[in-house]
RORO-714481 format. One record per atom (N, C-alpha, C, O, CB): residue in one letter; x, z, y. Coordinates in steps of 0.05 Angstrom, whole numbers, plus 32768, in hexadecimal, padded with zeros to 4 digits. Glycine has a CB too. Layout:
! residues N
aXZY
...
***
This chain:
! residues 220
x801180007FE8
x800080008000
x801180008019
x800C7FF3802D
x7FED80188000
x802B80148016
x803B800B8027
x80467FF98032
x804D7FF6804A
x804580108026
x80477FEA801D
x80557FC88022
x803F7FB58040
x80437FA0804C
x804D7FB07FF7
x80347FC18041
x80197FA98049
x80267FB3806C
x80257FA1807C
x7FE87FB4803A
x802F7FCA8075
x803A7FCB808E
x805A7FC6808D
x80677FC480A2
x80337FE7809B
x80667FC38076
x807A7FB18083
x807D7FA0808C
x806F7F8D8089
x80857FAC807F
x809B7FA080A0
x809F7F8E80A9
x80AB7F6A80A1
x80C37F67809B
x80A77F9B80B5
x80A07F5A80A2
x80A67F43809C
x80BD7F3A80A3
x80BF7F3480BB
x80977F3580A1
x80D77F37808E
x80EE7F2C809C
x80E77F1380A2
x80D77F058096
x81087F2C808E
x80FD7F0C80C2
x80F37EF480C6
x810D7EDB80B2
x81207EE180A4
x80F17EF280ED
x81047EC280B8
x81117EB280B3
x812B7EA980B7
x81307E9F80CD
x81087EA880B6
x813F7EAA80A3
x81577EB480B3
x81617E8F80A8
x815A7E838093
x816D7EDA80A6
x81757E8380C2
x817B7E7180B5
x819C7E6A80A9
x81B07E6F80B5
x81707E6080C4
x819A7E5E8092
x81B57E5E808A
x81BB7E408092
x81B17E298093
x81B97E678069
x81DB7E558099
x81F07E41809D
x82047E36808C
x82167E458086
x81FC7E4880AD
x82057E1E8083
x821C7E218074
x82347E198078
x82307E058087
x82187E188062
x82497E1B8076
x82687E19807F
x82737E0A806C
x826A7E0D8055
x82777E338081
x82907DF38071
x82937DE8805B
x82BD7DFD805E
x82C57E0D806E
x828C7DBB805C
x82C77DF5804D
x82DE7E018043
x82F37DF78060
x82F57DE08066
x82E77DF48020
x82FF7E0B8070
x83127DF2807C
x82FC7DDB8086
x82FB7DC4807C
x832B7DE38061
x82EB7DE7809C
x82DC7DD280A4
x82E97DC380BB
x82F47DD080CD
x82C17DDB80AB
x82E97DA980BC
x82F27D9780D2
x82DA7D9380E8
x82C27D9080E2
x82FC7D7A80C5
x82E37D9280FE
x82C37D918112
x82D87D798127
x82F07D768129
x82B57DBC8129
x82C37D6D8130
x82CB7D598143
x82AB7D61815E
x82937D66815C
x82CD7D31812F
x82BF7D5F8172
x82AA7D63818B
x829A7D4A819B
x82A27D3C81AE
x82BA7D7181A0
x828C7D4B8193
x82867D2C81AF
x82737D3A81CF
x825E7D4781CE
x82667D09819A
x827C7D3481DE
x82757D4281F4
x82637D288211
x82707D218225
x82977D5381FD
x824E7D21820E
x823C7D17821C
x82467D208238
x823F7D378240
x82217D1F8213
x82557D108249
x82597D1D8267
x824C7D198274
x824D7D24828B
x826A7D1A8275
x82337D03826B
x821C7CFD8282
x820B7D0E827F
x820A7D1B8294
x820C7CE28283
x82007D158273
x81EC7D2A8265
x81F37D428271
x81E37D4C8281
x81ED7D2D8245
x82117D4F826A
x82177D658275
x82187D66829A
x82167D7C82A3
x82307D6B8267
x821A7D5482A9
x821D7D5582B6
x82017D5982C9
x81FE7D6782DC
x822E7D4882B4
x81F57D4E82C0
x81D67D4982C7
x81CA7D6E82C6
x81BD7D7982D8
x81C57D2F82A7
x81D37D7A82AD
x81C77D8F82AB
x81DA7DA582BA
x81CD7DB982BE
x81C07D93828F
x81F87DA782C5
x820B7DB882D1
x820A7DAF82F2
x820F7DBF8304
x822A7DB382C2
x82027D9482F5
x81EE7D968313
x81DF7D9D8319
x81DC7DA18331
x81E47D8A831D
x81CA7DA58304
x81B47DA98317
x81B07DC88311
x819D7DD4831B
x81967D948311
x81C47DD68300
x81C97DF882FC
x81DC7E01830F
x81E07E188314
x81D67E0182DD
x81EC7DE9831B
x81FF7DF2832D
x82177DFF8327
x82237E0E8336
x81F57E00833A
x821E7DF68308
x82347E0282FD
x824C7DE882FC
x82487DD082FE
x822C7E1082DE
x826B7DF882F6
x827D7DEB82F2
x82857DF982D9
x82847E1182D4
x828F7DE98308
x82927DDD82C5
x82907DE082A3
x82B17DE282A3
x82BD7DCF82AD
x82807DBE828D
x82C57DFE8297
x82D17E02828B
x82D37DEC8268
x82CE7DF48251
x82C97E1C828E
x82DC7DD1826E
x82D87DC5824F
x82EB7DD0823F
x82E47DD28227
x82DB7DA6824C
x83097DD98248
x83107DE7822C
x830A7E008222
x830E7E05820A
x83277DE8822A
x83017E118232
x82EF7E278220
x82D47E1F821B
x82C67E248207
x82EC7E448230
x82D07E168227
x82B27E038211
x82C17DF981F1
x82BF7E0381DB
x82A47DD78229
x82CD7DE781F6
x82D57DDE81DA
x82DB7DF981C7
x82D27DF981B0
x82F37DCA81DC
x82E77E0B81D1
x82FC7E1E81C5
x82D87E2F81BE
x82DA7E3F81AB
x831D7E2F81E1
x82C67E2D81C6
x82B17E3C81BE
x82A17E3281AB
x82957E40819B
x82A37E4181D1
x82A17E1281AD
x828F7E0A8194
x82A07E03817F
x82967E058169
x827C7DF18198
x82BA7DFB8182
x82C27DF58167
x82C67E198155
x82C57E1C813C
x82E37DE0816B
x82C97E2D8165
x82C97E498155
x82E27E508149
x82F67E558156
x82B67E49813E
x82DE7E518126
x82F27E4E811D
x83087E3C8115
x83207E3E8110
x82EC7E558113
x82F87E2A8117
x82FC7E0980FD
x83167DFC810E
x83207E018123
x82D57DE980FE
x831D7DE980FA
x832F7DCE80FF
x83237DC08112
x83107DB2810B
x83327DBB80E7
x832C7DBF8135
x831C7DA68143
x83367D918135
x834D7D96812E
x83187DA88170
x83247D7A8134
x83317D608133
x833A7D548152
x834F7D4C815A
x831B7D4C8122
x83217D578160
x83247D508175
x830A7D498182
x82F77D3C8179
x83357D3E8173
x830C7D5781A1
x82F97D5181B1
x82F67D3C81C3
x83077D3A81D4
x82F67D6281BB
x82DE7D2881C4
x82DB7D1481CD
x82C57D1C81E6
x82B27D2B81E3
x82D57D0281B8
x82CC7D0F8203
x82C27D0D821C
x82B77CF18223
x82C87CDF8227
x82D67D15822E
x82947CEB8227
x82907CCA8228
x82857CDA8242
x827E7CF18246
x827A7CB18210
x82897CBB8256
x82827CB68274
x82867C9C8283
x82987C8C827C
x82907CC88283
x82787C978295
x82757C828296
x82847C8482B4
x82867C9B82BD
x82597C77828F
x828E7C7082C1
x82A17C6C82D8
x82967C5182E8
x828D7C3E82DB
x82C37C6782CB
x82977C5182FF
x82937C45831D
x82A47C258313
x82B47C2B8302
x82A77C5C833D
x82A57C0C8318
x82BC7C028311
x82B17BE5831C
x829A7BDD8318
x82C67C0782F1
x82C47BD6832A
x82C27BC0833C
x82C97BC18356
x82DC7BCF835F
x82AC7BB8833D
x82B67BAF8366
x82B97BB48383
x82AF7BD0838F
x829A7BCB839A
x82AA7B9D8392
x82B47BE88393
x82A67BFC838E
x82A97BFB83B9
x82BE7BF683C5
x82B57C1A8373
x82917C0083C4
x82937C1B83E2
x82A87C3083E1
x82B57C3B83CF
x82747C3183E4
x82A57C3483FE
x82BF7C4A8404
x82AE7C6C83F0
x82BE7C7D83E6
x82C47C508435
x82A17C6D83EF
x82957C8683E2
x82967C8783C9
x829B7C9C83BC
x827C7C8B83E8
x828F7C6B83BD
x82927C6D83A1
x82B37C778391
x82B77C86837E
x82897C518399
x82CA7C6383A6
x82E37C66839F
x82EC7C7A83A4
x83047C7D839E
x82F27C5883A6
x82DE7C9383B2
x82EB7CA983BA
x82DE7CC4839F
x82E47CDB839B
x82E17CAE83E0
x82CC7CAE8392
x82BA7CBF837F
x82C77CBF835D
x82CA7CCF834B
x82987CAF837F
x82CA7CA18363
x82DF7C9F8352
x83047CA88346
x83117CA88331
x82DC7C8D8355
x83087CAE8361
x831C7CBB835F
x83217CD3835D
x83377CDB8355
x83267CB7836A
x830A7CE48366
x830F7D01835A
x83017D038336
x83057D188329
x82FD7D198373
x82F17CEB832C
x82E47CF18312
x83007CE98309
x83097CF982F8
x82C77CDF8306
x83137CD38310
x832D7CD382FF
x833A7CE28300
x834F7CD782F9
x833C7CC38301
x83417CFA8305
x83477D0D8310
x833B7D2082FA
x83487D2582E6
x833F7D0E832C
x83257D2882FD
x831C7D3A82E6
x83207D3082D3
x832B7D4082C4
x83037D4282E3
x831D7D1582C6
x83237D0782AD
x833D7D0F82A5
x83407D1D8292
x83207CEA82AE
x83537D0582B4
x83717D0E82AD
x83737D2D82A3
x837E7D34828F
x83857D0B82C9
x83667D3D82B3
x83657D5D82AD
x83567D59828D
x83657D61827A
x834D7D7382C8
x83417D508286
x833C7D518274
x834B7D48825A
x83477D508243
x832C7D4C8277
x83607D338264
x836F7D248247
x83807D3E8248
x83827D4A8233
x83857CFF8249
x838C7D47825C
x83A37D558265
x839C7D728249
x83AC7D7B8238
x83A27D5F8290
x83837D78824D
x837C7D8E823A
x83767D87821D
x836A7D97820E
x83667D9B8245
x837D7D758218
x837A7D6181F8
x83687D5181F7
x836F7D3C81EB
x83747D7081DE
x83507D518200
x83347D46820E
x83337D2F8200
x834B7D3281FF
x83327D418230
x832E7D1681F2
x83347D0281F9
x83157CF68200
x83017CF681F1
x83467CF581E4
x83177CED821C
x830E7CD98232
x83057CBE822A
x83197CAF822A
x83237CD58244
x82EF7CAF8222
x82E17CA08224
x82D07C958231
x82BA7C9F822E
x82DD7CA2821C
x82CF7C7C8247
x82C27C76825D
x82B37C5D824E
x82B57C568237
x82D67C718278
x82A07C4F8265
x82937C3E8266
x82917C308285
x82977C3F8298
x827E7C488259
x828A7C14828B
x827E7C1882A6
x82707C1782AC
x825F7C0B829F
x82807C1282B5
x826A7C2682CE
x824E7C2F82C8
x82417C1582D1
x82527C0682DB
x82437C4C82D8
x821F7C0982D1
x820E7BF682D7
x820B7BFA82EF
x82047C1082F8
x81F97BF382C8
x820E7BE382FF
x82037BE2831B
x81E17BD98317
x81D97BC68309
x82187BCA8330
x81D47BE78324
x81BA7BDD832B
x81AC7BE1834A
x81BA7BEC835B
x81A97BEA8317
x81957BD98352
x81927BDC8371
x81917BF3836F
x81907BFB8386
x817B7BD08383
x81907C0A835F
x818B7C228363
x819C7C38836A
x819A7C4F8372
x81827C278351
x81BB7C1E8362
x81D27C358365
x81DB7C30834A
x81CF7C20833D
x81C97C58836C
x81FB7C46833B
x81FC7C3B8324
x81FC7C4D830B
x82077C63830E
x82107C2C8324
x81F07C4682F2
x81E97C5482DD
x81F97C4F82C6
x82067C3B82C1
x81CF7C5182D7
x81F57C6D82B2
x82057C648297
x81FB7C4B8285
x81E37C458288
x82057C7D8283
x82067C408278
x82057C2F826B
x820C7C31824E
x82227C3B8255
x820F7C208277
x820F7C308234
x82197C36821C
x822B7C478216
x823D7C468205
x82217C268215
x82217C60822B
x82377C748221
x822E7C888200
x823B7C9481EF
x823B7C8D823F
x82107C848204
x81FB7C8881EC
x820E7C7D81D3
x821B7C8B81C3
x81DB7C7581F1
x820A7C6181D4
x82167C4F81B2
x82307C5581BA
x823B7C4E81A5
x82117C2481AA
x823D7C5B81C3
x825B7C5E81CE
x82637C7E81B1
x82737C81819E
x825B7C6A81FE
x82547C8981BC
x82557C9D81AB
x824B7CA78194
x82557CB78184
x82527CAA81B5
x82317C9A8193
x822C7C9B816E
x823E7C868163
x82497C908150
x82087C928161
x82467C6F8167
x825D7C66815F
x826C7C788151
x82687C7E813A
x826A7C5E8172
x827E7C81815F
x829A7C9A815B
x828B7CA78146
x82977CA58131
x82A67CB38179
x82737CB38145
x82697CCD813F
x82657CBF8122
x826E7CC9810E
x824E7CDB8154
x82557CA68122
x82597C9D8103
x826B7C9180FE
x826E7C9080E5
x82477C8E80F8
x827B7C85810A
x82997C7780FE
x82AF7C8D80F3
x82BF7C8680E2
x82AB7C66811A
x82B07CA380FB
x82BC7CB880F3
x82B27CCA80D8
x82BF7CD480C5
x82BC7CC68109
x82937CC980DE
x828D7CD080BC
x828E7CBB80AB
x82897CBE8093
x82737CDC80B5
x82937CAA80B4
x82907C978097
x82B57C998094
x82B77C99807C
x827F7C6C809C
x82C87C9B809D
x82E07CA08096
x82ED7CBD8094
x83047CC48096
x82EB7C9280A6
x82CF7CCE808F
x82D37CE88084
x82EC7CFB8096
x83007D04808B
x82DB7CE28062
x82E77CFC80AB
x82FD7D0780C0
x82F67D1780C4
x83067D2680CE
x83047CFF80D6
x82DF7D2180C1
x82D47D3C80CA
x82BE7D4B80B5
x82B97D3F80A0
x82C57D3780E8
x82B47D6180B9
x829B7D7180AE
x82837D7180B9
x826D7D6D80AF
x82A07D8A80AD
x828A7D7980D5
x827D7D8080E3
x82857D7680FB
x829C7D788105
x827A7D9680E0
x82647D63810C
x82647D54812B
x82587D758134
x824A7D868129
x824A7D2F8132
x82677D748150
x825A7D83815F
x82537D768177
x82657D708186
x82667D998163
x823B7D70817F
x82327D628194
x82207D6A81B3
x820A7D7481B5
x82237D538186
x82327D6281C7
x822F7D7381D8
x821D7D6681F2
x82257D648209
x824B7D7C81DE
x82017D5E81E8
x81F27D5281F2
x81CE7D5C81EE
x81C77D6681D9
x81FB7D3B81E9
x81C07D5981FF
x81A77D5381FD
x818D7D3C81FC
x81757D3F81FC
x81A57D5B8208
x819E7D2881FB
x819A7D0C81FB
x81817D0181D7
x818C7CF481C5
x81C27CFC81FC
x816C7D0681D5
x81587D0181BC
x81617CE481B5
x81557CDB81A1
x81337D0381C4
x81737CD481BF
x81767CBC81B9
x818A7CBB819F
x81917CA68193
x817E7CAE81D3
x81967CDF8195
x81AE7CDE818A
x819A7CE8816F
x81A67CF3815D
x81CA7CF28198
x81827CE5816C
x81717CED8150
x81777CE18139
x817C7CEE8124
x81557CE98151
x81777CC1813B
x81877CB7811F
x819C7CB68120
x81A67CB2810A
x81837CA08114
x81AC7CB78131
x81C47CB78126
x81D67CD68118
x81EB7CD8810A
x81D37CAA813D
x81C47CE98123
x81C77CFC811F
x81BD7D0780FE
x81C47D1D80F4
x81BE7D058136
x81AB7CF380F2
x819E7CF880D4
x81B57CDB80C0
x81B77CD980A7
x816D7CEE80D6
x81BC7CD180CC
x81CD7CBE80BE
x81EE7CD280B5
x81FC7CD480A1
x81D17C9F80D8
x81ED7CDC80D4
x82037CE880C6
x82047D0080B7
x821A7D0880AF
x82127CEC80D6
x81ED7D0D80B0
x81E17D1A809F
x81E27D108084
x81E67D1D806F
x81CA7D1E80A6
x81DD7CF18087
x81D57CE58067
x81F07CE58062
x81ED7CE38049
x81C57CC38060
x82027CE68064
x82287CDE8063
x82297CF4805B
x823E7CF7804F
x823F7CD58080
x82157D13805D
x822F7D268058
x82347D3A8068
x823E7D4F8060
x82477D198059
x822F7D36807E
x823F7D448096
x82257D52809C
x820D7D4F8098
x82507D2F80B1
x823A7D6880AB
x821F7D7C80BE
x82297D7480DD
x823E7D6B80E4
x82217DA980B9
x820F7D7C80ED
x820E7D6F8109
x82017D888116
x81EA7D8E8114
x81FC7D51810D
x82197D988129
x820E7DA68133
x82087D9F8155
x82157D8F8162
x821C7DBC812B
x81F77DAB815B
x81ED7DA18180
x81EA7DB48194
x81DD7DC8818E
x81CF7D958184
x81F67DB181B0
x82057DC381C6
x81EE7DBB81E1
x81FA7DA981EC
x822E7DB881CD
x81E17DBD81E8
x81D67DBB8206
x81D37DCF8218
x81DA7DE68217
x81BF7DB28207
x81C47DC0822E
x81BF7DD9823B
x819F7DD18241
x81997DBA8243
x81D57DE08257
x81897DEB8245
x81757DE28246
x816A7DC9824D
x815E7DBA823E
x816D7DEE824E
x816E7DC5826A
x81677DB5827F
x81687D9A8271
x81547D8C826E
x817A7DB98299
x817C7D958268
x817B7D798255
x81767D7D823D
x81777D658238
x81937D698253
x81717D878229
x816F7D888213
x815D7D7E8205
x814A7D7B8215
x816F7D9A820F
x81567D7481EE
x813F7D6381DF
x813C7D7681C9
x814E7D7C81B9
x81487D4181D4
x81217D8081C8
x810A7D8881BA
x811B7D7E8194
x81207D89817F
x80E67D7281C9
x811C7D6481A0
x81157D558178
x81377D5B8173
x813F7D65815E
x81087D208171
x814D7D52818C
x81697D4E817B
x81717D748177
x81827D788166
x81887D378192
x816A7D868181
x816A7DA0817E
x81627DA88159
x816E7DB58149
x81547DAD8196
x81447D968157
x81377D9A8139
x81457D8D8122
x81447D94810B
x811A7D8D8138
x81527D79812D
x815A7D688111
x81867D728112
x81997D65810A
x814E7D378117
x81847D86811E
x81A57D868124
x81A17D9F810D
x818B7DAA810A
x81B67D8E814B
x81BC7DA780F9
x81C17DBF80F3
x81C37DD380F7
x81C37DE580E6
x81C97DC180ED
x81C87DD88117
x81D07DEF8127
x81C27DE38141
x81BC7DCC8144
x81F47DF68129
x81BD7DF98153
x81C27DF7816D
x81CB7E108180
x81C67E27817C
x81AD7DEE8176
x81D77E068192
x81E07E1981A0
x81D67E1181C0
x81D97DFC81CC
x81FF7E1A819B
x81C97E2881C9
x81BF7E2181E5
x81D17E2C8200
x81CD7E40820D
x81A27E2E81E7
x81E57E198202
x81F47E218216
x81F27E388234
x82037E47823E
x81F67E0B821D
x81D57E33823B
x81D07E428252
x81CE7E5B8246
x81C37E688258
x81B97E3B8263
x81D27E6D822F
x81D97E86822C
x81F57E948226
x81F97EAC8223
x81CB7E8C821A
x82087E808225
x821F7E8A8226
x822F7E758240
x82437E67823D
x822C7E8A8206
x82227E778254
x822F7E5F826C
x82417E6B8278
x82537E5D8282
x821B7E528285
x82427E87827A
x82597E9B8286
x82737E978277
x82897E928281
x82517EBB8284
x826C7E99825E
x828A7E88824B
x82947E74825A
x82AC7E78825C
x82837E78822E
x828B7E5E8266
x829F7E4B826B
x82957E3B8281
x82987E23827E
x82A67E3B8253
x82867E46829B
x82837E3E82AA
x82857E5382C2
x82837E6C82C1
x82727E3282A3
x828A7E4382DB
x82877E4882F7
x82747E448308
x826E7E2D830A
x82957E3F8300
x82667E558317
x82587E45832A
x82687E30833F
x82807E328345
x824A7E59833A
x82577E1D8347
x82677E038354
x82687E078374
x826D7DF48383
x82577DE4834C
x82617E2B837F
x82577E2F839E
x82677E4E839A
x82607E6083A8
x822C7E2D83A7
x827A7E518387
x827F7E69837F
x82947E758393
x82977E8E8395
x82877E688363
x82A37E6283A2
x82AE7E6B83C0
x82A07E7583D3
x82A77E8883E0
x82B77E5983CD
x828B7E6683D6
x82777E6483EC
x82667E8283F0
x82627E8D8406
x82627E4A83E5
x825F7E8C83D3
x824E7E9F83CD
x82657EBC83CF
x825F7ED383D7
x823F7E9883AD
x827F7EB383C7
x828F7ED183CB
x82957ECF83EB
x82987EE583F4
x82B27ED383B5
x82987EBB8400
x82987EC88415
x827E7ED28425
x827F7EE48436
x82A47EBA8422
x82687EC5841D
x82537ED28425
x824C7EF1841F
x823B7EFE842B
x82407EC2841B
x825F7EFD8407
x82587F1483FA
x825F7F23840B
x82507F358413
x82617F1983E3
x82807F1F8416
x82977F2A8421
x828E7F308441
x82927F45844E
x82B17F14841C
x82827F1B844A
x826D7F1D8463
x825F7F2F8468
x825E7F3D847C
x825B7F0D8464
x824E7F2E844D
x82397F43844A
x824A7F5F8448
x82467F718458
x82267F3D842F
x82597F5F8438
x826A7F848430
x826C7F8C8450
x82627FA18458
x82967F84841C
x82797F788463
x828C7F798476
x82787F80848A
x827F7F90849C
x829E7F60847C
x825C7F78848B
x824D7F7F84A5
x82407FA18491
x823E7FB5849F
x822D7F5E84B3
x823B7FA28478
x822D7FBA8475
x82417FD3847D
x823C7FE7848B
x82237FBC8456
x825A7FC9846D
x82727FDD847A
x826F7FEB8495
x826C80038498
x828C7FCD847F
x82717FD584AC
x82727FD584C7
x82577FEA84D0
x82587FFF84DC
x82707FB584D1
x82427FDB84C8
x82207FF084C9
x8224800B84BD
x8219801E84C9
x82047FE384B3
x8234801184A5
x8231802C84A5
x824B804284B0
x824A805A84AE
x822C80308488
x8262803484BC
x8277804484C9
x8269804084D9
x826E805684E3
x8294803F84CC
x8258803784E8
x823F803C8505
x823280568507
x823380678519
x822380288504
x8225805684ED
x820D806B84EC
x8222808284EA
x821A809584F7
x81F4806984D1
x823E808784DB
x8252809684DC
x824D80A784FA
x824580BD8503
x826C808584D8
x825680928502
x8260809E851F
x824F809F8536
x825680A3854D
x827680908529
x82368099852D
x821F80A5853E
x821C808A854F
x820B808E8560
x822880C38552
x82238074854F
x821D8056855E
x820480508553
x81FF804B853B
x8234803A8557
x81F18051856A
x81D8803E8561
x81D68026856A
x81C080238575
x81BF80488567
x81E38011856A
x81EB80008578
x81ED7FEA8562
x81F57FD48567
x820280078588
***
């Protein structure tokens, strides 16, 4: 009779691990970027990497993005030269850097095949058995079959976002997920994080001032 008020364990889910697992990273920079704009953060990528691969063998982490390229305006080339700039920082940290260019349209210019750019790699690499485990660092639902193909090969596919972009279905059909915006203090900055410590310092500096006032009897 007791039994009938216990509590129901919940559903716990298993993970499974392979021996000496190899993990390869693929890291969506449009995607991420889309979602660290509009949170207002700046992304630490080698403690990011150093967080999802865990324990395991990285093989190697891959960075796709798409780049400005032609006759570009004075704004664009000045845009472009600080993204080459972060790019170098990123090979510089083992990173390896994969571009595209981006599409001009009247709208301004957009990614273009950075999507097949990267299930490419992601299945060209399991089919030459390089890895165990994709870890994929996107929210993009466009990565659903390719993400069950590389399932049929064998491999587990684990998935990294952050809310704001994230897809409902590639979250369901991934082995893992990990929702970035709860561990963002791990490996991010705010991108106004100057701005906000002198405003603080402002603030200390006038409350300071207001209460050596009331000290000394200044109502002023």
């Amino acid at each position: 009779m007791l039994g009938i008020f216990k509590r129901k364990k919940k559903d716990v889910k298993v993970v499974y691990r392979y021996p000496n697992e190899r993990v390869v990273i693929f890291i969506d920079g449009g995607n991420m970027f889309h979602a660290t704009n509009a949170l207002k953060l700046k992304i630490n990528y080698k403690k990011l990497v150093e967080i999802l691969r865990k324990d395991r063998w990285l093989l190697r982490a891959y960075f796709y993005t798409g780049i400005p390229s032609g006759d570009l305006p004075k704004e664009l080339r000045e845009q472009l030269r600080r993204q080459q700039g972060f790019l170098n920082e990123l090979q510089n940290l083992g990173i390896k850097v994969k571009t595209m260019p981006l599409k001009k349209t009247p709208e301004g210019y957009i990614e273009k095949g950075i999507d097949i750019l990267i299930a490419t790699d992601m299945i060209s690499l399991a089919f030459k058995n390089a890895y165990d485990t994709a870890i994929l660092v996107s929210g993009d639902s466009d990565f659903v079959p390719v993400v069950e193909k590389i399932q049929e090969l064998g491999k587990r596919v684990e998935n990294a976002a952050f809310k704001k972009t994230s897809s409902y279905e590639l979250r369901r059909v991934c082995d893992e997920f990990l929702l970035l915006d709860n561990i963002k203090h791990r490996f991010t900055t705010p991108l106004n994080q100057e701005k906000v410590q002198k405003k603080e310092e402002t603030f200390w500096e006038k409350l300071t001032a207001f209460f050596k006032k009331i000290m000394k009897g200044d109502k002023k």
